[in-house]
PDB file of N, CA, C and O in Angstrom:
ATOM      1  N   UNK A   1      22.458-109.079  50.217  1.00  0.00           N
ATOM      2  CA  UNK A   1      21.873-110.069  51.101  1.00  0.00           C
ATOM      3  C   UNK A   1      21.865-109.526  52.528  1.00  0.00           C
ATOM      4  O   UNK A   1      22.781-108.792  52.898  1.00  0.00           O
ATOM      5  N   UNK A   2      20.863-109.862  53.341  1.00  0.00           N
ATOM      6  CA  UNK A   2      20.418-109.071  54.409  1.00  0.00           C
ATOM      7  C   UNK A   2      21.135-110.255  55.607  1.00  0.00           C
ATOM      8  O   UNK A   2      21.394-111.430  55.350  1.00  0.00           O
ATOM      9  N   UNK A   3      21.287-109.757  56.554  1.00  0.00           N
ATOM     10  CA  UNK A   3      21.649-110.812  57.980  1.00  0.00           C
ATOM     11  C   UNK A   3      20.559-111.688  58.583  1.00  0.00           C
ATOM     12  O   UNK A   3      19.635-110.966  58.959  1.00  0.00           O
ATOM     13  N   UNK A   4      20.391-112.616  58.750  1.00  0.00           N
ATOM     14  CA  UNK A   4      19.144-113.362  59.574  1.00  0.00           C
ATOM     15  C   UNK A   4      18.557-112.462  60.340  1.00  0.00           C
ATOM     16  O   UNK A   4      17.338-112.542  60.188  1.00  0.00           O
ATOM     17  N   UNK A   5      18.954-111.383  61.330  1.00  0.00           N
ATOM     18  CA  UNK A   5      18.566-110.683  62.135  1.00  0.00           C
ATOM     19  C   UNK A   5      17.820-109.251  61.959  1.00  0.00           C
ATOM     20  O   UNK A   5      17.260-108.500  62.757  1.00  0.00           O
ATOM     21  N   UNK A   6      18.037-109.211  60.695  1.00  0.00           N
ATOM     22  CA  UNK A   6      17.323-108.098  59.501  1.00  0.00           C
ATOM     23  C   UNK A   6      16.296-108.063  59.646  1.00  0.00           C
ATOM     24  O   UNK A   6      15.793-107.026  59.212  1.00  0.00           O
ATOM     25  N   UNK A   7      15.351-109.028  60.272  1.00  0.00           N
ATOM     26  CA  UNK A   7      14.088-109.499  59.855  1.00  0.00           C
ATOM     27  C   UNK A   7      12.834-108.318  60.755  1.00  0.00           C
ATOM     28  O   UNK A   7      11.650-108.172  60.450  1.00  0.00           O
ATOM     29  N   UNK A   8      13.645-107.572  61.973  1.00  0.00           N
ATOM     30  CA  UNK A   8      13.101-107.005  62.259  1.00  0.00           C
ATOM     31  C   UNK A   8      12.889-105.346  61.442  1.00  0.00           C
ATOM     32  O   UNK A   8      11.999-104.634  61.907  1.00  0.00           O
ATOM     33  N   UNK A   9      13.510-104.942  60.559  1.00  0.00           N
ATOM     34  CA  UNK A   9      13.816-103.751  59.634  1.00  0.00           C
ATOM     35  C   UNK A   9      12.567-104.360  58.576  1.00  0.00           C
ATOM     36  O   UNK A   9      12.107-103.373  58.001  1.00  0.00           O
ATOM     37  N   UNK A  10      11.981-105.391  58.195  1.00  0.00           N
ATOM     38  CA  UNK A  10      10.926-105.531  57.308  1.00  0.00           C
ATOM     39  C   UNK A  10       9.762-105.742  57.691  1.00  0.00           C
ATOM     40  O   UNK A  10       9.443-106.410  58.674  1.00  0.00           O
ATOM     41  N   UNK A  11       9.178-105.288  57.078  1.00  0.00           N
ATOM     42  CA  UNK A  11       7.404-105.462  57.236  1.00  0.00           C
ATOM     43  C   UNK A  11       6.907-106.745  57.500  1.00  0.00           C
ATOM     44  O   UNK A  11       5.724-106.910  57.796  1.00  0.00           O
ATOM     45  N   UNK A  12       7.801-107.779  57.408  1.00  0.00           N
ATOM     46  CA  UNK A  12       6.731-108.832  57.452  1.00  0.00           C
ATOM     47  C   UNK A  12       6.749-108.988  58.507  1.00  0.00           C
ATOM     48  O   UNK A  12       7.444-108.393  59.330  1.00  0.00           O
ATOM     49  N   UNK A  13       5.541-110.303  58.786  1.00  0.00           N
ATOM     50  CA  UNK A  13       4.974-110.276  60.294  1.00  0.00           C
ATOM     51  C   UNK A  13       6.084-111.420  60.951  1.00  0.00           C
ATOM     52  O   UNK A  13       6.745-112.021  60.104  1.00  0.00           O
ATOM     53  N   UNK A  14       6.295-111.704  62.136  1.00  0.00           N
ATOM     54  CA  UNK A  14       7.155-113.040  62.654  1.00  0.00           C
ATOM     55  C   UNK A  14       6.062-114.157  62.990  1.00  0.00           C
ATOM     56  O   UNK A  14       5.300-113.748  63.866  1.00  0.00           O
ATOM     57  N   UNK A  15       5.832-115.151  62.650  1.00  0.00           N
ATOM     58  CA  UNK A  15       4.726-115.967  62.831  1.00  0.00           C
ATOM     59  C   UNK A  15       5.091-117.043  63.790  1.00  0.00           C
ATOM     60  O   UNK A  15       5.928-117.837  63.361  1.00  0.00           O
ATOM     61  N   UNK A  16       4.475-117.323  65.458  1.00  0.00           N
ATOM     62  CA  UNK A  16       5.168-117.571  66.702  1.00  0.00           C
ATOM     63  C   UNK A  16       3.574-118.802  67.101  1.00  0.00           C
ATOM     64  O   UNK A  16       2.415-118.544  66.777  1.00  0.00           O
ATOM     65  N   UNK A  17       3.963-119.858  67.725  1.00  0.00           N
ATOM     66  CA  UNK A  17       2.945-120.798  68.040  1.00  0.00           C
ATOM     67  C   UNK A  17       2.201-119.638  69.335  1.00  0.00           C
ATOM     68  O   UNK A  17       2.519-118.492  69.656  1.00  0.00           O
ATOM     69  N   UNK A  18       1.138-120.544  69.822  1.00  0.00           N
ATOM     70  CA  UNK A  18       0.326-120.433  70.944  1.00  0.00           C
ATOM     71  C   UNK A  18       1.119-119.778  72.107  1.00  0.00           C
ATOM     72  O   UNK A  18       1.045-118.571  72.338  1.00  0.00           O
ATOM     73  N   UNK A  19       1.720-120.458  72.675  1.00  0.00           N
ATOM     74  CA  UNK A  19       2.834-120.386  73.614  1.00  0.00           C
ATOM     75  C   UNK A  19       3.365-119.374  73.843  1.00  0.00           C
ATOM     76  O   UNK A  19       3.438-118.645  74.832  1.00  0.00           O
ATOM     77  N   UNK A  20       4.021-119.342  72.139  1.00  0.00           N
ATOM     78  CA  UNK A  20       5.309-118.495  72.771  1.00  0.00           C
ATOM     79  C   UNK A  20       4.719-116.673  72.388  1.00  0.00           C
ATOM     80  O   UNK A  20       5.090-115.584  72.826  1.00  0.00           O
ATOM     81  N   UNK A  21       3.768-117.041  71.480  1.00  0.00           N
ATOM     82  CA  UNK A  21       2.925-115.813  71.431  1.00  0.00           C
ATOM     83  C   UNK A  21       2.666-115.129  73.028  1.00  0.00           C
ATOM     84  O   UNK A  21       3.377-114.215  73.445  1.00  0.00           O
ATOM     85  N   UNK A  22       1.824-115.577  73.627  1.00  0.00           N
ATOM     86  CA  UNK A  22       1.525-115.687  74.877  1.00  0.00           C
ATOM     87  C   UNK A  22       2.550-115.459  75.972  1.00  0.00           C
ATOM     88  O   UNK A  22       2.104-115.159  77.080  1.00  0.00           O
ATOM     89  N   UNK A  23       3.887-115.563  75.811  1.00  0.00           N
ATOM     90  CA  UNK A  23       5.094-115.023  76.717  1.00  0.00           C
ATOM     91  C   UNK A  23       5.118-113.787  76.005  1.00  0.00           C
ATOM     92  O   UNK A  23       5.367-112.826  76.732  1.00  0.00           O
ATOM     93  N   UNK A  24       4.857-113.414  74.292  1.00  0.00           N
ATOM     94  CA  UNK A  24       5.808-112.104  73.923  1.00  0.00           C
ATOM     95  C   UNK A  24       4.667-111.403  74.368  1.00  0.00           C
ATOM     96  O   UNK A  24       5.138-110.565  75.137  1.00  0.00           O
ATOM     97  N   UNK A  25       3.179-111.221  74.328  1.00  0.00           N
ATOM     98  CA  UNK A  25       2.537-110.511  74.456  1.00  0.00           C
ATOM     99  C   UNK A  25       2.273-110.171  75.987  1.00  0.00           C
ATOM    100  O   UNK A  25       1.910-109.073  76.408  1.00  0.00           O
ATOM    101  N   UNK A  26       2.519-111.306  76.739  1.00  0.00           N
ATOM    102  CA  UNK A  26       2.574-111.062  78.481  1.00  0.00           C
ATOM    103  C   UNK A  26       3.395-111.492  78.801  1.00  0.00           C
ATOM    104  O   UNK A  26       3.280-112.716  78.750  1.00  0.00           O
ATOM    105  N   UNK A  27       4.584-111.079  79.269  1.00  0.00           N
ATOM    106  CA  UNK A  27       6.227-111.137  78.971  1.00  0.00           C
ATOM    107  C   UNK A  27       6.668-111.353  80.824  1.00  0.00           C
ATOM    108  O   UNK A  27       7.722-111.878  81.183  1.00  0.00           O
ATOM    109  N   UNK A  28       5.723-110.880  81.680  1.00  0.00           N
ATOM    110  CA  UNK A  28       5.652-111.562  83.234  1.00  0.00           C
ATOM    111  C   UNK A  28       4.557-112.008  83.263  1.00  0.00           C
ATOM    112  O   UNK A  28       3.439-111.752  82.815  1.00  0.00           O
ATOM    113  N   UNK A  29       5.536-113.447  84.474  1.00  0.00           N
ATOM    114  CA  UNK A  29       4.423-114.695  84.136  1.00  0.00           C
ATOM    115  C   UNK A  29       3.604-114.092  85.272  1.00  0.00           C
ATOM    116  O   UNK A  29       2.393-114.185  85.071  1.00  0.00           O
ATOM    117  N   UNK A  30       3.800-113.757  85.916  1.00  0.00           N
ATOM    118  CA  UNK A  30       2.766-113.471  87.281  1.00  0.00           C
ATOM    119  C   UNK A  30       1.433-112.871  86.898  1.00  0.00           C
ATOM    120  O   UNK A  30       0.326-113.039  87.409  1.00  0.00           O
ATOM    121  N   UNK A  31       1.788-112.180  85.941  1.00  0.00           N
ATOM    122  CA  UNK A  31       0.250-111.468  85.488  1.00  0.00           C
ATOM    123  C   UNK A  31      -0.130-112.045  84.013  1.00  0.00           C
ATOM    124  O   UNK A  31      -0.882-111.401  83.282  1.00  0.00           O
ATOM    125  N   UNK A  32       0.292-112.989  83.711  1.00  0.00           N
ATOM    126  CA  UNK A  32      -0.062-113.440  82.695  1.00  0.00           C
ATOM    127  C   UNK A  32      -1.412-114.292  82.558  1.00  0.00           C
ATOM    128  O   UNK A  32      -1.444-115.374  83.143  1.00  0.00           O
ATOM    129  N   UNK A  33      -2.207-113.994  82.034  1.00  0.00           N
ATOM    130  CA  UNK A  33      -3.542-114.535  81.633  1.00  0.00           C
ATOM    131  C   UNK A  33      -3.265-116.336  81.272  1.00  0.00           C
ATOM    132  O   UNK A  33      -2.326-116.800  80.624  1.00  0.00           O
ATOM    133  N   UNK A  34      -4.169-116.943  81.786  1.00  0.00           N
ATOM    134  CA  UNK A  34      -4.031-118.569  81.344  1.00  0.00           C
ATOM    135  C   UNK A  34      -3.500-118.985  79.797  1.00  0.00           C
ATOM    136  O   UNK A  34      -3.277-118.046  79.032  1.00  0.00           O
ATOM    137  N   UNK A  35      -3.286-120.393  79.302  1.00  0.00           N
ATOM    138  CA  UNK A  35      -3.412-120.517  78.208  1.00  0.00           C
ATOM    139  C   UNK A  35      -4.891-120.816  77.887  1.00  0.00           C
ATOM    140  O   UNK A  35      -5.388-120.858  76.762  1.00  0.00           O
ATOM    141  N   UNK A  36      -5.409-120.984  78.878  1.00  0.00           N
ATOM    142  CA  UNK A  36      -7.016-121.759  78.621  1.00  0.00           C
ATOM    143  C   UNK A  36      -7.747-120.540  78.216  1.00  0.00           C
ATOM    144  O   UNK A  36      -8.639-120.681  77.378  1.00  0.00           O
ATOM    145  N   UNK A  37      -7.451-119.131  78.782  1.00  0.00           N
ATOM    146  CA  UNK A  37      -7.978-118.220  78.560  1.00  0.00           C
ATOM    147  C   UNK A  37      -7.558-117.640  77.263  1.00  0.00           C
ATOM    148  O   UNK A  37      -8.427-117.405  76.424  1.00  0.00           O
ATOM    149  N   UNK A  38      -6.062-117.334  76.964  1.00  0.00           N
ATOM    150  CA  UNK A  38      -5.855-116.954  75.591  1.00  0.00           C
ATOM    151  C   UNK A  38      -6.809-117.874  74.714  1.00  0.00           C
ATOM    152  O   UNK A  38      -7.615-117.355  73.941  1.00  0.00           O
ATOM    153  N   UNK A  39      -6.692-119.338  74.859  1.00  0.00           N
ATOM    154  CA  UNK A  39      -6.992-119.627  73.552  1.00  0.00           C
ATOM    155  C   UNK A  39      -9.096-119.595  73.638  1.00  0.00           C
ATOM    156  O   UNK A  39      -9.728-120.184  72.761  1.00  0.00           O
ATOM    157  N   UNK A  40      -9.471-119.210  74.225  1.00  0.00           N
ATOM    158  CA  UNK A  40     -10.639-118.970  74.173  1.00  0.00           C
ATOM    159  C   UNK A  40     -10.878-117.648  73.621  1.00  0.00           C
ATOM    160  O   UNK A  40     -11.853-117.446  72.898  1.00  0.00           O
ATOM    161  N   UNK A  41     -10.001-116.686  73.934  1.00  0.00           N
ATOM    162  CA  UNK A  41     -10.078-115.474  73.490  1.00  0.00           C
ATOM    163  C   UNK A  41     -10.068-115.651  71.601  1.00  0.00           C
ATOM    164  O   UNK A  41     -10.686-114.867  70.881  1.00  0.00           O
ATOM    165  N   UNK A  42      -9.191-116.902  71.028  1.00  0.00           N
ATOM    166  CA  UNK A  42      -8.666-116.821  70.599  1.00  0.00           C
ATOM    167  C   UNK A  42      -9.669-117.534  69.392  1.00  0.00           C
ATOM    168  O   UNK A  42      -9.730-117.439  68.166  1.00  0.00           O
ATOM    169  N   UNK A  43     -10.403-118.286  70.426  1.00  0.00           N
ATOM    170  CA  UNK A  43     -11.938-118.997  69.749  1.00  0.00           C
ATOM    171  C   UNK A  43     -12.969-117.887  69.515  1.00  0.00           C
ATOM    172  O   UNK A  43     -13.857-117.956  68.665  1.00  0.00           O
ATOM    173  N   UNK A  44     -12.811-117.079  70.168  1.00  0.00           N
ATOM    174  CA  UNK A  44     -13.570-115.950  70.343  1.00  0.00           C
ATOM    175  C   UNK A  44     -13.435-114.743  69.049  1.00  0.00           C
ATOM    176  O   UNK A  44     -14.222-113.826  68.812  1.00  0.00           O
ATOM    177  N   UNK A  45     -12.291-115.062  68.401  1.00  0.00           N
ATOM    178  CA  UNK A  45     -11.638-114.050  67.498  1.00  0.00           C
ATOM    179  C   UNK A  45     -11.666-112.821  67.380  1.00  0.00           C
ATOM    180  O   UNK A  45     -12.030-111.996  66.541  1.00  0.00           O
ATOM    181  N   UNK A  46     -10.903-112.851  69.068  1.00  0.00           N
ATOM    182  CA  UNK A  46     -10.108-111.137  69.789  1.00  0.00           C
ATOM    183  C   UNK A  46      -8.738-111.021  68.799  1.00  0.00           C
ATOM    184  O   UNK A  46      -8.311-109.871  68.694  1.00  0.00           O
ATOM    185  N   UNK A  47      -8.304-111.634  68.366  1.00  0.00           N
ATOM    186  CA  UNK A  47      -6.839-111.449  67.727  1.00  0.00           C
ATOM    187  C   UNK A  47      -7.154-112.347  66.346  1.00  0.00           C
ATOM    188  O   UNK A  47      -8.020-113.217  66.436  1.00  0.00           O
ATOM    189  N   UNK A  48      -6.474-112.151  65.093  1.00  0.00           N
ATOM    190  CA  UNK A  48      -6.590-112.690  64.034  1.00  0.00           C
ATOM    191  C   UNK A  48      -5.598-113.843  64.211  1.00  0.00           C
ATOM    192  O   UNK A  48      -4.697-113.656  65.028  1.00  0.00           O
ATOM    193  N   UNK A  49      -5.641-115.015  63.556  1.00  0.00           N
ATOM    194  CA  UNK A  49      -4.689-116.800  63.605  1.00  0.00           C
ATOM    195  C   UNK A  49      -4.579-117.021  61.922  1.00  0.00           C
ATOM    196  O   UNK A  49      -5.232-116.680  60.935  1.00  0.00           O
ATOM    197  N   UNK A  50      -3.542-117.680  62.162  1.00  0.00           N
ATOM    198  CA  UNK A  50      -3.581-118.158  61.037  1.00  0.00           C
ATOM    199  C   UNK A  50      -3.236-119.994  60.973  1.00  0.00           C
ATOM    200  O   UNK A  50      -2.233-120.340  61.598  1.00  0.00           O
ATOM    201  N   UNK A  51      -3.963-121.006  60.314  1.00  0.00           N
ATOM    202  CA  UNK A  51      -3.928-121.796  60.443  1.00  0.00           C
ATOM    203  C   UNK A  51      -3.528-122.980  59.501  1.00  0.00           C
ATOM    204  O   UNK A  51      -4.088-123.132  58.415  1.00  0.00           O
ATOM    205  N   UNK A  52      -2.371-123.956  60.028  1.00  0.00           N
ATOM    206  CA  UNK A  52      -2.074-123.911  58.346  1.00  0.00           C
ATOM    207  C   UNK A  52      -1.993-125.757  58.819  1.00  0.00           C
ATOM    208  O   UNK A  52      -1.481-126.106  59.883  1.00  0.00           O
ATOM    209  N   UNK A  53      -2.492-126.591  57.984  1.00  0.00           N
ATOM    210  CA  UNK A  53      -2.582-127.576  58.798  1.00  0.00           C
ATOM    211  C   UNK A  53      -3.608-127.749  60.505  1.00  0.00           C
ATOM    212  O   UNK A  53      -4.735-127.400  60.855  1.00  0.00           O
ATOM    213  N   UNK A  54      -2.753-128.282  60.998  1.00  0.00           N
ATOM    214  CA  UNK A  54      -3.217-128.461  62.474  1.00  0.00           C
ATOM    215  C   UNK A  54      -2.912-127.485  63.287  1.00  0.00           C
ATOM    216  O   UNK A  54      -3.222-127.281  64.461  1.00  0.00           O
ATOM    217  N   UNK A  55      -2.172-126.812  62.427  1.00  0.00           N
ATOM    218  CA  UNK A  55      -0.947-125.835  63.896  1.00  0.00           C
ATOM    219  C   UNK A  55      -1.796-124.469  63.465  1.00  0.00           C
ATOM    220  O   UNK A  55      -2.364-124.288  62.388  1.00  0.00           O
ATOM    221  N   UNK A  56      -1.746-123.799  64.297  1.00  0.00           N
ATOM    222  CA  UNK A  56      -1.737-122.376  64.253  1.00  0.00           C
ATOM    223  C   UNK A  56      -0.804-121.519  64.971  1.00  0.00           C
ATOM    224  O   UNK A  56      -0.320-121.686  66.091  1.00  0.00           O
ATOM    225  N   UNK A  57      -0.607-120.428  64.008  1.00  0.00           N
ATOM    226  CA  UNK A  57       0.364-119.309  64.156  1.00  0.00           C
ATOM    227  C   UNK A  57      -0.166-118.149  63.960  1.00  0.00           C
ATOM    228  O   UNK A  57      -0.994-117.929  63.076  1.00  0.00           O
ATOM    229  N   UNK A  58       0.282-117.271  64.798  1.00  0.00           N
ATOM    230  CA  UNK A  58       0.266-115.926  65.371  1.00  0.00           C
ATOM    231  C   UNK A  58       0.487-115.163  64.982  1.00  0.00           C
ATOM    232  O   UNK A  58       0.464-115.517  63.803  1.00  0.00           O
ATOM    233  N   UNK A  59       0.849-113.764  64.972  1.00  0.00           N
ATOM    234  CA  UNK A  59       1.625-112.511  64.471  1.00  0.00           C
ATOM    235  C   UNK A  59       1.505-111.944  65.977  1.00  0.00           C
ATOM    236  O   UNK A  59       0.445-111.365  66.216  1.00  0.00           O
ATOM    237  N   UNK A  60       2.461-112.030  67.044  1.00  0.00           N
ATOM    238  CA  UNK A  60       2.457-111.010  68.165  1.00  0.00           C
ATOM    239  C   UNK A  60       2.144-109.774  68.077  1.00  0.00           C
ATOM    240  O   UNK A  60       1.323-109.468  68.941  1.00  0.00           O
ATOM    241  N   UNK A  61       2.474-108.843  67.338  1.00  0.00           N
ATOM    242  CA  UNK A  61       1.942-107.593  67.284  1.00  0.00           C
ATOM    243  C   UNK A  61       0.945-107.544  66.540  1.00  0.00           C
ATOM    244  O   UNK A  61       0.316-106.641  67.090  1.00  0.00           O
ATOM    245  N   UNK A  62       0.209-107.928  65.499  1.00  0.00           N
ATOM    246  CA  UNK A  62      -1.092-108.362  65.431  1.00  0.00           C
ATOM    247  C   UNK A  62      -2.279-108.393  66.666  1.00  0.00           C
ATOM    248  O   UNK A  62      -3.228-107.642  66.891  1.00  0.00           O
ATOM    249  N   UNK A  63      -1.772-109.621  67.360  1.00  0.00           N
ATOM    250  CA  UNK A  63      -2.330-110.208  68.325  1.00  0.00           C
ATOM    251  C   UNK A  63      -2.846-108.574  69.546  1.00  0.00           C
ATOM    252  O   UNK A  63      -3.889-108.122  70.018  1.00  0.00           O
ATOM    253  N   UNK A  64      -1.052-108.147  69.578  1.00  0.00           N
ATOM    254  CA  UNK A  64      -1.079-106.836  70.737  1.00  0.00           C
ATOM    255  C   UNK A  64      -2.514-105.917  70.449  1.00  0.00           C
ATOM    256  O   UNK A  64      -3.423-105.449  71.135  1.00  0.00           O
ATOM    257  N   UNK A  65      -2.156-105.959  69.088  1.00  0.00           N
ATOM    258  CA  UNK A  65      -2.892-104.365  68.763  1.00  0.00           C
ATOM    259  C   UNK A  65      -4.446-104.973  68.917  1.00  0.00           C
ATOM    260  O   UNK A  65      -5.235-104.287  69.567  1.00  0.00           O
ATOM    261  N   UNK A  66      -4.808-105.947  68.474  1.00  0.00           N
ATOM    262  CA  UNK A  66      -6.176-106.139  69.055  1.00  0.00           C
ATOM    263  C   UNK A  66      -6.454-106.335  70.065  1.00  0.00           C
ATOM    264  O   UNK A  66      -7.551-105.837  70.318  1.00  0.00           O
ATOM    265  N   UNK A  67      -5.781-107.117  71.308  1.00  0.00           N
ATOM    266  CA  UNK A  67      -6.257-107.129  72.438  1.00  0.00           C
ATOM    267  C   UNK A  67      -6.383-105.347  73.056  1.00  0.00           C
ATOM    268  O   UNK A  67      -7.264-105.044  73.860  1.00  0.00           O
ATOM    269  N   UNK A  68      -5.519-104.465  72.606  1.00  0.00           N
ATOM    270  CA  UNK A  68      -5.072-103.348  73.103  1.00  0.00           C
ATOM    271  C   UNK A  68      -6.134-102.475  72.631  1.00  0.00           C
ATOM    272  O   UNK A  68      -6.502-101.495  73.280  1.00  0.00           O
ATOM    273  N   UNK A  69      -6.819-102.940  71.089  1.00  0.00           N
ATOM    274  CA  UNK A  69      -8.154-102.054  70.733  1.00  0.00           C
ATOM    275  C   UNK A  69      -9.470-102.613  71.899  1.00  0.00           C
ATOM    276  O   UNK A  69     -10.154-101.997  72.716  1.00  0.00           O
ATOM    277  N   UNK A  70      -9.409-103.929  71.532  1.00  0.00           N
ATOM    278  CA  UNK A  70     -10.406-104.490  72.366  1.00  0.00           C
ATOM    279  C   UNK A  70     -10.543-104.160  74.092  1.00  0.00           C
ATOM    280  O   UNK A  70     -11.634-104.179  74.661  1.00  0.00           O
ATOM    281  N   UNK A  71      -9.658-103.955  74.570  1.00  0.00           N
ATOM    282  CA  UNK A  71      -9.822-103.999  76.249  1.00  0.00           C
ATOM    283  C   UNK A  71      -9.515-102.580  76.790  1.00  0.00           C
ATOM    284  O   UNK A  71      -9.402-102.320  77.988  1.00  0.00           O
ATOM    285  N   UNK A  72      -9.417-101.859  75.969  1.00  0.00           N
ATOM    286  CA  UNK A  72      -8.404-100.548  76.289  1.00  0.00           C
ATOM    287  C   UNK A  72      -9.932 -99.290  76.765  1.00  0.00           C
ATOM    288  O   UNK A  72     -10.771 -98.836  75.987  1.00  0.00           O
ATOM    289  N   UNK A  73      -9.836 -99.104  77.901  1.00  0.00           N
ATOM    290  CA  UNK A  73     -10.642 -98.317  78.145  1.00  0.00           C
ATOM    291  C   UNK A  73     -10.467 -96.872  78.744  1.00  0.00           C
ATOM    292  O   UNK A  73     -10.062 -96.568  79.866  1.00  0.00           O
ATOM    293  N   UNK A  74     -10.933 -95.937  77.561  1.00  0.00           N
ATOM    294  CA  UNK A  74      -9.959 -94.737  77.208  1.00  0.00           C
ATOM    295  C   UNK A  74     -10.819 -93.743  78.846  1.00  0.00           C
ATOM    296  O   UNK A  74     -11.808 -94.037  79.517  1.00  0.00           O
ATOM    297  N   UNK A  75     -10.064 -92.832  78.914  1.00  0.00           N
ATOM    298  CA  UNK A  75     -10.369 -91.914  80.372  1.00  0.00           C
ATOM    299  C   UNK A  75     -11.324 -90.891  80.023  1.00  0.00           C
ATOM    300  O   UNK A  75     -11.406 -90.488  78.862  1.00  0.00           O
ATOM    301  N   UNK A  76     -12.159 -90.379  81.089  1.00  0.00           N
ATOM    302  CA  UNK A  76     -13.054 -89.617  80.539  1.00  0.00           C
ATOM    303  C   UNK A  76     -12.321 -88.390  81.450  1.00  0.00           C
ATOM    304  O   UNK A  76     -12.134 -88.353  82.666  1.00  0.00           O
ATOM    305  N   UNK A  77     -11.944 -87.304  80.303  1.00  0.00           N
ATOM    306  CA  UNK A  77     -11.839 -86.454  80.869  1.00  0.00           C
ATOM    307  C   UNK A  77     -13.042 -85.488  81.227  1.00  0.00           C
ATOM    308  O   UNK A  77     -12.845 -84.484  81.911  1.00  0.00           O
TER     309      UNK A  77
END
């Protein structure tokens, strides 16, 4: 049997509301993008949701890696 805290050693994803998604992925508030704006992004389907009921949930690193494909503008050497 593994420790509650194990959870980061496995593959699965951590599934985090609106919110708190939105602190792990912009972690200072000063430069942090709106919620009005995430969740438009979010209408927009820049990051994959999952929706179960009314609520929807996240995968933060999910979320990272697409905003990070999507906005990432590589250097021209």
């Amino acid at each position: 049997m593994q420790p509650p805290n194990a959870t980061a050693t496995n593959q699965e994803p951590t599934l985090v509301g609106i919110q708190t998604c939105l602190e792990i992925v912009f972690p200072d508030p000063k430069t942090r993008p709106g919620k009005r704006t995430f969740l438009e992004w979010k209408a927009r389907k820049y990051f994959p949701s999952l929706k179960v009921g009314k609520r929807v949930f996240l995968d933060p690193v999910q979320v990272r890696k697409a905003l990070d494909k999507r906005f990432t503008i590589e250097a021209i050497d």
